[in-house]
Steps between C-alpha positions, in 0.01 A plus 500: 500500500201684607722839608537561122319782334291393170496626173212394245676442184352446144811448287928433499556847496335592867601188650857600373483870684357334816784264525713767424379746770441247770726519813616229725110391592489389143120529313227316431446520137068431498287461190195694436181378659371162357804479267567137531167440306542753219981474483535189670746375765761393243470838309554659848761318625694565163429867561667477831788265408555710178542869730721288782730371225554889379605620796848464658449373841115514521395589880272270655167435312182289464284453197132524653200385296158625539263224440139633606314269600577232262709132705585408155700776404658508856564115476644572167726787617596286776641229239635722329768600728319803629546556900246740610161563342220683590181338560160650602426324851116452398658228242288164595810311409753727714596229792618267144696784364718580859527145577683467105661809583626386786635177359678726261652758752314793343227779660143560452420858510161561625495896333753640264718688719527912503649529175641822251343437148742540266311523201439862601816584472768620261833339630680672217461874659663574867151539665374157418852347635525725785127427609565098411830544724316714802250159523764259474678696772186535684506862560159662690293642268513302179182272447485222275230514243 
């Protein structure tokens, strides 16, 4: 799972185009930072479901909450069926959250991985998918943002 590139996505639309440009490595489809206070896990994981369930054959992907620095929203993520979350590793709670995580077979990011920001980007023009394409492909010289 960790060999997949990340896209930060902030609606059905973008999560739709990532699934639809991602290769064989799959994606992993990752809110904007702290989103799991201000959208919510269940909001999130609709997102996600919502853009799999649009496209034929969806590659290999993983919904991946940021939670901040806040255990309750990662505990909360975690019960909601979410399997990787991000977690700031100053958290004072942090060895609670990996051991539930654990229990419940998912991953505690300690930093969002390198990620394209897709809210930058117009996916309905050729540049926006060929740049959103070159990162998913992982060509040298495209930089997240």
């Amino acid at each position: 799972m960790r060999n997949r590139p990340a896209v930060v996505v902030h609606g059905a639309a973008q999560a739709i185009a990532a699934l639809r440009h991602a290769g064989p490595r799959g994606v992993w489809l990752l809110s904007a930072p702290g989103a799991a206070g201000s959208m919510g896990a269940a909001w999130f994981l609709a997102l996600v479901r919502h853009a799999a369930a649009a496209v034929p054959e969806p590659p290999p992907h993983a919904a991946v909450l940021d939670c901040a620095d806040a255990p309750g929203h990662a505990l909360a993520a975690l019960r909601a069926g979410l399997r990787a979350i991000v977690l700031d590793p100053r958290c004072p709670a942090l060895a609670v959250v990996e051991g539930a995580a654990a229990e419940a077979g998912a991953v505690v990011l300690p930093a969002r991985p390198p990620a394209l920001d897709l809210a930058g980007l117009d996916l309905r023009h050729a540049r926006g998918s060929a740049r959103l394409g070159a990162w998913l492909r992982g060509d040298p010289g495209i930089t997240g943002g």
